[in-house]
C-alpha positions as CSV (number, residue, x, y, z in Angstrom):
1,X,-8.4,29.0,-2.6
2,X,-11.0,26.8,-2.1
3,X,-13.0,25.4,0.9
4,X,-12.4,21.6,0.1
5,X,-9.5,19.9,-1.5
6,X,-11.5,18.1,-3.8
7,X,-12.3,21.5,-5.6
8,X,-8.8,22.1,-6.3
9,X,-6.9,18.8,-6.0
10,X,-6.7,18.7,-10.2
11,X,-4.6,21.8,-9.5
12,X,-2.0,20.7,-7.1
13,X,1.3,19.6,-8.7
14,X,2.8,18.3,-5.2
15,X,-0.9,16.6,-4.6
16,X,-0.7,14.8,-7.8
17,X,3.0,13.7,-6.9
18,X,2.1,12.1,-4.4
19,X,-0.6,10.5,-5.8
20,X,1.5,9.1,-8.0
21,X,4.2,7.6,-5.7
22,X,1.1,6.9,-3.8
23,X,-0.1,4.3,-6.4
24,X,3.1,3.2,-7.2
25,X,3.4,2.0,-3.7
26,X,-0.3,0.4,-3.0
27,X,0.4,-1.7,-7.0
28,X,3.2,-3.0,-5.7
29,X,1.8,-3.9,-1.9
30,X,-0.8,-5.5,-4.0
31,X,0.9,-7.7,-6.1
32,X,3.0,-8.7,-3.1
33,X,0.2,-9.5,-1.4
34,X,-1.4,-11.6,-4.6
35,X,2.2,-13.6,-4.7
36,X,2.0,-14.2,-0.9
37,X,-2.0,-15.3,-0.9
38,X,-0.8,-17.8,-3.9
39,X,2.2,-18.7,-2.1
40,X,0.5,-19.4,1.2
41,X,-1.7,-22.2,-0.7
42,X,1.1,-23.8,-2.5
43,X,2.3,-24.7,0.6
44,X,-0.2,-25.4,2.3
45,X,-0.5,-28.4,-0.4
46,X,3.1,-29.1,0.3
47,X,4.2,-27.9,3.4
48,X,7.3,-30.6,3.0
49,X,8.7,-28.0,0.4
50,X,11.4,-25.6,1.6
51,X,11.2,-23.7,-1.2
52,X,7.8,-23.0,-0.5
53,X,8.1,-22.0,3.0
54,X,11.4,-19.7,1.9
55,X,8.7,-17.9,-0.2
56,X,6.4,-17.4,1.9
57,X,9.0,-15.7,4.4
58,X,10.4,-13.7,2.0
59,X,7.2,-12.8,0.8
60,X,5.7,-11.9,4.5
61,X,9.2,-10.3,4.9
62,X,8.9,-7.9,2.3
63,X,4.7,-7.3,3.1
64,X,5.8,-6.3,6.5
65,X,8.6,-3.7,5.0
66,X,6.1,-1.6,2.9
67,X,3.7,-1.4,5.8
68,X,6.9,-0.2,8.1
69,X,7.4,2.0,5.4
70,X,4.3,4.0,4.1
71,X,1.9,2.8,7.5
72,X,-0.9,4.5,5.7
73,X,-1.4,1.0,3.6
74,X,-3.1,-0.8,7.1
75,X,-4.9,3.1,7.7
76,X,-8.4,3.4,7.9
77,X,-8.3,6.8,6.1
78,X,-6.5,7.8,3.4
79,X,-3.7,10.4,4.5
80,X,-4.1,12.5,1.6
81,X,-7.4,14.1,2.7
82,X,-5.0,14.8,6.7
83,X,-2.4,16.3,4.6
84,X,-3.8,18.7,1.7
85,X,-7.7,19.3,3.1
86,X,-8.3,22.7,5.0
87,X,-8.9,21.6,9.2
88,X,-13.1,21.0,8.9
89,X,-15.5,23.6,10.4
């Protein structure tokens, strides 16, 4: 085995799992975010419009969900180098 995870990580069937729920999970954070950006200056051009403001809820609703869920989109670090790398030093 090797000193550092990025030797090996090609290797590692459960690291590259995760890595692919892992980017399954950030595309769809980002494209909810992109809708709720959009949605945020729709109505801020019609802030009269209920639809509008539904969206934005929903939107803010479900942002708020996949950050409860996988709390490692708002980390500073990614989680894969706290979970597969060998403790440094």
């Amino acid at each position: 085995m090797s000193m550092w995870l990025y030797d090996e990580m090609n290797e590692m069937e459960d690291y590259q799992n995760y890595q692919k729920e892992v980017r399954l999970l950030e595309r769809e954070y980002l494209e909810i975010r992109i809708l709720l950006r959009d949605a945020e200056a729709d109505y801020r051009k019609e802030p009269e419009s209920e639809y509008l403001e539904a969206k934005v809820k929903y939107l803010q609703k479900r942002l708020k969900g996949l950050e409860g869920l996988a709390a490692r989109l708002a980390a500073d670090h990614p989680l894969e180098i706290s979970l597969f790398a060998p403790p440094h030093g």
